[in-house]
VEXDREN-2710 file (C-alpha; in Angstrom, 1 decimal):
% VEXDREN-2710
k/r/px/py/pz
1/UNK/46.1/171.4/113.3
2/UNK/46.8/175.0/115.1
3/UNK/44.9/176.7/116.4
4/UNK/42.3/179.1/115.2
5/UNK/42.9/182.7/115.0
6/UNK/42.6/183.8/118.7
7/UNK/39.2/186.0/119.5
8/UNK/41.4/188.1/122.3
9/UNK/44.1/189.1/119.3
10/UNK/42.7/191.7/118.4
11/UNK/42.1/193.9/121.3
12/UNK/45.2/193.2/123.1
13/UNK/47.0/194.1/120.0
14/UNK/45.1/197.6/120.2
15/UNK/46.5/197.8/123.3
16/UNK/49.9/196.7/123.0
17/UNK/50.2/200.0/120.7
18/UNK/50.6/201.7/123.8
19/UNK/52.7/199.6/125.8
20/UNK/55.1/196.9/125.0
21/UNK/56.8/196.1/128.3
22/UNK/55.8/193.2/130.5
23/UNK/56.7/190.8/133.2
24/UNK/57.6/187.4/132.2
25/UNK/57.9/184.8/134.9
26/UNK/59.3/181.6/135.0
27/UNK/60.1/178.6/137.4
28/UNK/63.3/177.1/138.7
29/UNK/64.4/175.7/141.9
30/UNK/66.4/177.0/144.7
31/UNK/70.3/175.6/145.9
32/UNK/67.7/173.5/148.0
33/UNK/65.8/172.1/145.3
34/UNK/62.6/174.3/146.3
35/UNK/60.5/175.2/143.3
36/UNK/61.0/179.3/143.0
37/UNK/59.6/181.9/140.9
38/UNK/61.5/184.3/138.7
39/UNK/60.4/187.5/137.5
40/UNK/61.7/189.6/135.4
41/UNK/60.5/192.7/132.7
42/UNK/61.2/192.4/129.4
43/UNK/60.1/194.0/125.9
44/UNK/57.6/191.8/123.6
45/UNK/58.9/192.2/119.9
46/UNK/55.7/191.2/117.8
47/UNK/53.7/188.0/117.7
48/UNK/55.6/185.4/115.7
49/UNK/56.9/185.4/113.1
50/UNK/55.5/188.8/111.9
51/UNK/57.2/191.7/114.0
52/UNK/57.3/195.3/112.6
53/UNK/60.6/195.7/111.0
54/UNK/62.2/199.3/111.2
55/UNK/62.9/200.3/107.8
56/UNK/66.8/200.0/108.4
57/UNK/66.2/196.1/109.8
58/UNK/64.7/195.6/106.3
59/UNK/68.0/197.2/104.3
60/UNK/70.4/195.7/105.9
61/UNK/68.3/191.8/105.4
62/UNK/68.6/192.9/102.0
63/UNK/72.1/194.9/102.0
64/UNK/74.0/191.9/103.6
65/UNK/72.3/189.4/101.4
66/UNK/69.8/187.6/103.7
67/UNK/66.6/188.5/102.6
68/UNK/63.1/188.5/103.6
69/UNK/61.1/185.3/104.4
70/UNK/57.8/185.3/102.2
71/UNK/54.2/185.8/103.9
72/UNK/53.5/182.6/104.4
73/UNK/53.3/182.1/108.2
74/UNK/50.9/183.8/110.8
75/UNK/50.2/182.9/114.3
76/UNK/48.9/184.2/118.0
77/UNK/52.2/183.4/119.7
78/UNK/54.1/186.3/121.0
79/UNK/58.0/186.6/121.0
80/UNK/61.0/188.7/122.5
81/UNK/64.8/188.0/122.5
82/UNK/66.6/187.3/124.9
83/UNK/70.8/186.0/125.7
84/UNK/71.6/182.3/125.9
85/UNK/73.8/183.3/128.8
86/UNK/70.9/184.3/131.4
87/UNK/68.9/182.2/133.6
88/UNK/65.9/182.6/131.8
89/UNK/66.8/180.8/129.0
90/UNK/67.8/177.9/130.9
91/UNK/64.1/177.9/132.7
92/UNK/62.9/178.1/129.8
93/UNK/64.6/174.7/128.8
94/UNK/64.0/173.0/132.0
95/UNK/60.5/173.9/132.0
96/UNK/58.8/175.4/129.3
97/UNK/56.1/176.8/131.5
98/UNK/55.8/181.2/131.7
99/UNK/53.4/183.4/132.5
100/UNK/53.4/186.9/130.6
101/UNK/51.6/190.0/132.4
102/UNK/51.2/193.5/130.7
103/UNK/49.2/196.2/132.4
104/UNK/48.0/199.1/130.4
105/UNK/47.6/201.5/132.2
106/UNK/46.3/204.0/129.9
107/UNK/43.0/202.0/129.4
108/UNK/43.2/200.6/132.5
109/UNK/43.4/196.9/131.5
110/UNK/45.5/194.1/132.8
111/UNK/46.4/191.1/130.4
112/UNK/47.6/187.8/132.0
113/UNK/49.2/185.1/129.0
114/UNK/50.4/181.5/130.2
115/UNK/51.6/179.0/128.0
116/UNK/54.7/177.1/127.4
117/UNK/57.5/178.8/125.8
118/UNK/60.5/177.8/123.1
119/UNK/64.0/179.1/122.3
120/UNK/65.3/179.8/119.0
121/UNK/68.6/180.0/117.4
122/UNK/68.8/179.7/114.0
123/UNK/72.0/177.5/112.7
124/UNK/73.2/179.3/116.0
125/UNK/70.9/177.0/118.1
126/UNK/71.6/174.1/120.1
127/UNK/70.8/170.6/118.2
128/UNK/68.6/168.8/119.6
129/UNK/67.0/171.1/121.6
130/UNK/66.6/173.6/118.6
131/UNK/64.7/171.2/116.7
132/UNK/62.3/170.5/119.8
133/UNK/61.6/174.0/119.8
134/UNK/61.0/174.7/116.0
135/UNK/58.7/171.4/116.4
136/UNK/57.0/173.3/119.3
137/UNK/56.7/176.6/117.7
138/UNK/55.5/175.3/114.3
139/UNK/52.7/173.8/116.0
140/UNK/51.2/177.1/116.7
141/UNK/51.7/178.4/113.0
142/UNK/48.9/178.8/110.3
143/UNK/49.2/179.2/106.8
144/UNK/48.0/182.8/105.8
145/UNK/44.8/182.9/103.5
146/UNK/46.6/183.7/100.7
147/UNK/48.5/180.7/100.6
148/UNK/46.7/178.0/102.2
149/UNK/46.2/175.1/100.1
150/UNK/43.2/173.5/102.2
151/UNK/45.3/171.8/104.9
152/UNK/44.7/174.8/107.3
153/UNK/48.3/175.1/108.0
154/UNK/51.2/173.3/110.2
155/UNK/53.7/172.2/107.8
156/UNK/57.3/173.3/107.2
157/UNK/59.4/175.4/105.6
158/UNK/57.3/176.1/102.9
159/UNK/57.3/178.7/100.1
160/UNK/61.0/179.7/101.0
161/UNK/60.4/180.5/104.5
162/UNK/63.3/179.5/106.6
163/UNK/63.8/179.6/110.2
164/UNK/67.3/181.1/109.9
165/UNK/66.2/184.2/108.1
166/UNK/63.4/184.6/110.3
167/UNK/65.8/184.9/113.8
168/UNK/68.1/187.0/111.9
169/UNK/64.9/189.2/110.8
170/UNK/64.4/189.7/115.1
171/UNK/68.3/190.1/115.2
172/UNK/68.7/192.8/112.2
173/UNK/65.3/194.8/114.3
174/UNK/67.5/195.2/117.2
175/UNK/69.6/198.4/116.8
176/UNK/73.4/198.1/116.3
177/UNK/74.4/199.0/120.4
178/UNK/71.5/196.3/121.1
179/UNK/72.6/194.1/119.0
180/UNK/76.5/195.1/120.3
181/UNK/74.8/193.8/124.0
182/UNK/75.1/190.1/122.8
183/UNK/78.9/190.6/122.9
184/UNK/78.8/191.9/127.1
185/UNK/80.7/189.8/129.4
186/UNK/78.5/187.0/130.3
187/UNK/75.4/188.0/132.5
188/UNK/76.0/188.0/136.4
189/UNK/79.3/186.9/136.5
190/UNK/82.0/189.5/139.1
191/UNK/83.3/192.1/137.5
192/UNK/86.6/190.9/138.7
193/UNK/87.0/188.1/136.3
194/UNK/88.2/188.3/132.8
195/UNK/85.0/188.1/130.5
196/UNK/86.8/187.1/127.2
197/UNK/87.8/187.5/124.2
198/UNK/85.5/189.9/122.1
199/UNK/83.3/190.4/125.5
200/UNK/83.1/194.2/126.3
201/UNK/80.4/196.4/127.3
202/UNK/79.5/199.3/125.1
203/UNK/80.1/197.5/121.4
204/UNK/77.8/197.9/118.3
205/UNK/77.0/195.4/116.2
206/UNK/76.2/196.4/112.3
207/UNK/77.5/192.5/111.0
208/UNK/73.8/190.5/111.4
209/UNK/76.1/187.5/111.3
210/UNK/78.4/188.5/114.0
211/UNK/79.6/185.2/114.9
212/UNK/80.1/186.7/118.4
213/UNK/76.9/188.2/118.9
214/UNK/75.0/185.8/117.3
215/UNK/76.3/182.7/119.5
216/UNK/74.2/184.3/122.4
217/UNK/71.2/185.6/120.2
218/UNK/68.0/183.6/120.8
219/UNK/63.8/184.4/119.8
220/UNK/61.9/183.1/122.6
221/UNK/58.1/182.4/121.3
222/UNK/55.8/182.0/123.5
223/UNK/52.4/179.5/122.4
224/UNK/49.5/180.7/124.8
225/UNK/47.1/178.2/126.3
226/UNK/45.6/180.4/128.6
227/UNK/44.9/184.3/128.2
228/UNK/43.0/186.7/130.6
229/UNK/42.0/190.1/130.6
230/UNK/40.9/192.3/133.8
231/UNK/39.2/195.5/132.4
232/UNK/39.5/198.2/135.3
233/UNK/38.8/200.8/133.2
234/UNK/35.3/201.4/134.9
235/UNK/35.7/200.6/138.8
236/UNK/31.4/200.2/138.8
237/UNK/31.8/197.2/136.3
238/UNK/34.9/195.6/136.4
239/UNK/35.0/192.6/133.8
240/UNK/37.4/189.8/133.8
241/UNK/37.1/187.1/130.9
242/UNK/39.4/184.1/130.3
243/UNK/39.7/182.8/127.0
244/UNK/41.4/178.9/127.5
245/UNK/42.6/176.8/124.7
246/UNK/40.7/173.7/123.9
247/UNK/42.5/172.1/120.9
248/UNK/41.8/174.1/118.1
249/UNK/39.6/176.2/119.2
250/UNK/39.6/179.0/122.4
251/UNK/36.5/178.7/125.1
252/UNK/35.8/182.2/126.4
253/UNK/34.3/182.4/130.5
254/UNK/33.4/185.6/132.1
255/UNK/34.8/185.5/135.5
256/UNK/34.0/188.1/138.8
257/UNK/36.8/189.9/139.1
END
């Protein structure tokens, strides 16, 4: 069974309208083999698989013939995209394990999400690997209201949903010189070297099936099992609560700060 609408959604969704960025860390190891953290800021893109689409990500789903997947999917897990090419992906794959922290700094809070996170690729996505991570992801889906049958939720690809049209859906929200950046030489390489054919800096990208592009597109979801929030918004009564998952259901502590 997943797991029960999160009590913390609500709030930090509040205050995600104000800011979107975070830091995402992951683990790796070092050319000596010494377990090392990596950091790096990135953009969350909705909680998965229900983002915001821009009015023009939904015309062109529906101008270049892929559609919209039906409501039939909610869940608490967060997502952003991300480039097959760069080192986080490959964390991601050798670990699973991140940490996601977000300060608002307009209310004054701090948010802390761990979990373990999954890459997705659509019919672009790596065999086994791909399925692993749908497998993964699906266990932190529920079945919206409307259509839940009694079972609560887990499942498939029900109703018409399909994973496929779902990563393009992230894909099409990207605008065109976004989506153009999945076409830049390959991340970190020199400059000196040749990047490619079809690899330049600067492209746009209006084709949501860019073959291209869409190699080196990936949604990364991430399934929280551990959430946090330090409230600093009044120094004379600073709260801290951690909310930790416990099956299906989240146990909430109050913690000194």
């Amino acid at each position: 069974m997943p797991p029960k609408p999160a009590p913390w959604r609500p709030l930090f969704a509040t205050h995600l309208s104000q800011s979107t960025s975070f830091t995402l860390s992951t683990i790796t190891r070092d050319p000596k083999g010494k377990i090392v953290p990596r950091s790096r800021t990135c953009q969350l893109r909705g909680f998965w698989p229900t983002p915001s689409l821009h009015p023009s990500a939904v015309e062109a789903l529906k101008s270049q013939g892929v559609g919209l997947n039906p409501d039939v999917y909610e869940s608490d897990m967060l997502s952003l995209t991300t480039d097959i090419r760069m080192e986080k992906a490959g964390q991601i794959r050798a670990s699973g394990a991140v940490e996601g922290m977000f300060w608002v700094g307009g209310v004054g809070n701090q948010w802390r999400v761990k979990g373990e996170a999954f890459v997705l690729g659509g019919v672009f996505g790596d065999g086994q690997w791909e399925e692993e991570s749908r497998r993964g992801v699906l266990e932190g889906m529920r079945v919206v209201s409307s259509h839940d049958d009694g079972g609560g939720g887990g499942g498939g690809d029900g109703e018409g949903w399909e994973w496929e049209r779902q990563v393009t859906a992230y894909f099409a929200n990207l605008s065109p010189v976004m989506r153009g950046s999945f076409k830049n030489p390959p991340p970190g390489t020199p400059r000196s070297e040749e990047p490619g054919p079809g690899l330049d800096l600067g492209q746009t990208v209006d084709d949501l099936r860019d073959k291209i592009a869409r190699r080196n597109f990936r949604v990364v979801v991430i399934r929280p099992e551990e959430v946090e929030r330090l409230d600093l918004s009044d120094m004379q009564n600073v709260r801290r609560v951690r909310w930790t998952l416990d099956g299906e259901d989240w146990v909430e502590t109050e913690l000194w700060p």
